[in-house]
Phi, psi and omega in degrees: 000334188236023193263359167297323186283030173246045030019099183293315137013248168331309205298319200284311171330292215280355186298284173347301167283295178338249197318340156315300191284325190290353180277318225258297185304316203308300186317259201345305173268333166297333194283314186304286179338273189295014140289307195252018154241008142260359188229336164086355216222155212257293163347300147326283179333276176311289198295330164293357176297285163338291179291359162273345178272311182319309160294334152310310166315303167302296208235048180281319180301301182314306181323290166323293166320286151336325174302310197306358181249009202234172145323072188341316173307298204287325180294339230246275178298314161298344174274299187302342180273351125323300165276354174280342225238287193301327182294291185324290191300326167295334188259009160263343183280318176274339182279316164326351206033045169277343196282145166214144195317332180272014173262347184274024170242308150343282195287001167283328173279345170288322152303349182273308198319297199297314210284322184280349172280251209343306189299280198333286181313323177276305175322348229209319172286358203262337166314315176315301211277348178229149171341221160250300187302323181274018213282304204287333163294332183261009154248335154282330153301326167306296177283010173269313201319318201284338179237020171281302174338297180317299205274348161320272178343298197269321158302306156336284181294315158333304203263314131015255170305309133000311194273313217216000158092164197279357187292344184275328208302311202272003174282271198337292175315318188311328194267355169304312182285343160308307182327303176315286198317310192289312201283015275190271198286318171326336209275168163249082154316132206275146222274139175186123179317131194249153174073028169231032195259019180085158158309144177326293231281311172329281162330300199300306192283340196267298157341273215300352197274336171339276202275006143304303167265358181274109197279337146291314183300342178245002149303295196294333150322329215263323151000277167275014175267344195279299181326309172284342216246337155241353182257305183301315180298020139335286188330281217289329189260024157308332165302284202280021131317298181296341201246309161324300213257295168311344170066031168270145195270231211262291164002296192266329185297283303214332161305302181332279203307313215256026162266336174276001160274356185273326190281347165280334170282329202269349172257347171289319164313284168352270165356286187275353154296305183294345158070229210261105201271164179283288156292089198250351184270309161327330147254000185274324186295305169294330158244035150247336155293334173294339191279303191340294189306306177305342196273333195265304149307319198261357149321331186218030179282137194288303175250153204296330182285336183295310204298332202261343158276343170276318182332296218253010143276327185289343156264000171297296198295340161301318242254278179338294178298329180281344179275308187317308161335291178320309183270331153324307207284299161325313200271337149248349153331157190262159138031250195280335152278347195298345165293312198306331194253316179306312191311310207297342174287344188273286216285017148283277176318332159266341197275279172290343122000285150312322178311288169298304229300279174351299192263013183257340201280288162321335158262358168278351175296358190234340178237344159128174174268341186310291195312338163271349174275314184271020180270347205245359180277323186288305157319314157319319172303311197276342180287314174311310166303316169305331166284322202274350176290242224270343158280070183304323204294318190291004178247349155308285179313332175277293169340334184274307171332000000 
């Protein structure tokens, strides 16, 4: 089950990340709070969401072309060291009570910067660090590490925030990533030629023409573009689920969230138990339609124990679909494309997210948040079907794995 961490390597990334992400959920939910206990509004919530996506957006493709000319380890380590510069400073501004929304919309973009340099370059390193046989354990460790971290993070903060107000939770991040950075630099990356990938614009247009006729990378892009762009902005408008529809304070929002990370480890567990499943196109089409669907039950759940037991089937079946996902896409990609087809994946999964909270956040300030968490669940459901209908190749291939 663990057998990726005998790669000193892998071992040293996921320590890192790890105390990273834990870090990472603390913001993530302290940020959420105090956005909408200062503006009270689900709109707000997506748009500073947004302006932490907004560089990803921009400059998620270019960025990956550009990587490919630079060292991966300095990149790796100046973006964390980047989300470390931004975490401090929202946490000297709020414990002071300095903060007011457009700095915490600034420093949300200083944070999009960095996450659109980083995501690509770690997606793209983690083949580098383990075998071939091991690549899917080590992106299921990865994605058990990232969400025990969900259910840490937010319990963490929740006491946190109780104790001592939310300026610590994101003082706590800063120092997960310092935490990155030593683990980081410690590493031995394995040696690979750099500056030979052509001019940016070249590069770039060769990517997206890539990933366009190759009919698996680009079913599963489309996948996931649906998936993020209507199903994931759950995360950001869960405050005003929680606090609107369920009457819940900080406590109970902070239960939420950390019931869809118990139930994503437990689909993590699952995952790397079960090793290299065979048929990955089959299951990746089946827990994107079971996530649609679960999104759509927990939308419209009366009480706070239904919302926190549906929570933790909706992260069992993201966590399953977004690692399975993850590995297709490594396992069938060339090479010489794989940061360029990966960027596209970090600017689904960082990018369109916010992008939808925003725009389901507006409509739920006007038809409510059930009914807009169940217009993007539904859609998640008809993208899943519209794949497994007309994308024949992903489930040859996952048969094939």
């Amino acid at each position: 089950m663990f057998r990726a961490l005998r790669s000193r390597n892998f071992a040293l990334l996921l320590a890192g990340s790890f105390a990273a992400n834990v870090g990472i959920w603390m913001q993530s939910v302290a940020l959420g709070w105090l956005i909408y206990s200062l503006t009270s509004s689900a709109s707000w919530l997506g748009r500073i969401g947004f302006a932490q996506s907004l560089p990803t957006l921009v400059f998620g493709f270019v960025g990956a072309a550009l990587i490919e000319h630079l060292d991966r380890k300095r990149v790796m380590a100046a973006s964390a060291l980047l989300y470390a510069g931004s975490a401090f400073a929202l946490a000297f501004l709020t414990i002071t009570h300095l903060v007011e929304i457009w700095m915490v919309i600034a420093l949300s973009f200083v944070t999009g910067v960095a996450t659109a340099l980083y995501m690509p370059v770690f997606q793209a390193s983690i083949p580098s660090l383990v075998p071939p046989e091991d690549l899917m354990n080590a992106i299921s460790l990865n994605s058990l590490s990232f969400n025990v971290a969900r259910v840490i993070g937010p319990l963490v903060a929740g006491a946190v925030m109780t104790a001592a107000g939310e300026g610590w939770c994101f003082a706590a991040n800063g120092m997960g990533f310092l935490v990155l950075v030593a683990t980081i630099l410690a590493m031995r990356m394995p040696s690979r030629q750099t500056g030979r990938t052509g001019p940016l614009g070249r590069s770039l247009v060769a990517g997206l023409d890539y990933a366009r006729r190759h009919p698996v990378i680009r079913a599963m892009l489309l996948l996931c573009f649906t998936l993020s762009l209507f199903g994931f902005p759950f995360v950001v408008l869960m405050p005003a689920l929680a606090k609107d529809v369920l009457g819940q304070g900080a406590d109970g929002f902070t239960h939420l969230f950390s019931s869809v990370g118990a139930g994503a480890v437990v689909g993590g567990l699952g995952l790397a138990l079960a090793g290299d499943v065979r048929r990955k196109g089959d299951l990746i089409v089946g827990c994107a339609l079971a996530f649609g669907l679960l999104l759509v039950v927990v939308a419209n759940s009366a009480s706070f124990v239904g919302a926190a037991v549906a929570f933790g089937f909706v992260g069992a079946a993201m966590i399953i679909c977004i690692a399975s996902l993850n590995t297709l896409v490594q396992m069938t990609v060339d090479e010489n494309m794989r940061t360029r087809v990966m960027s596209m994946v970090t600017v689904s999964l960082f990018g369109l997210p916010t992008l939808g909270a925003w725009m389901l956040g507006a409509i739920g300030d006007r038809i409510g948040i059930p009914a807009a968490l169940s217009l993007g669940g539904g859609m998640v459901a008809t993208a899943a079907v519209a794949v497994f209908l007309f994308a024949p190749e992903v489930r040859e291939v996952g048969a094939k794995a």
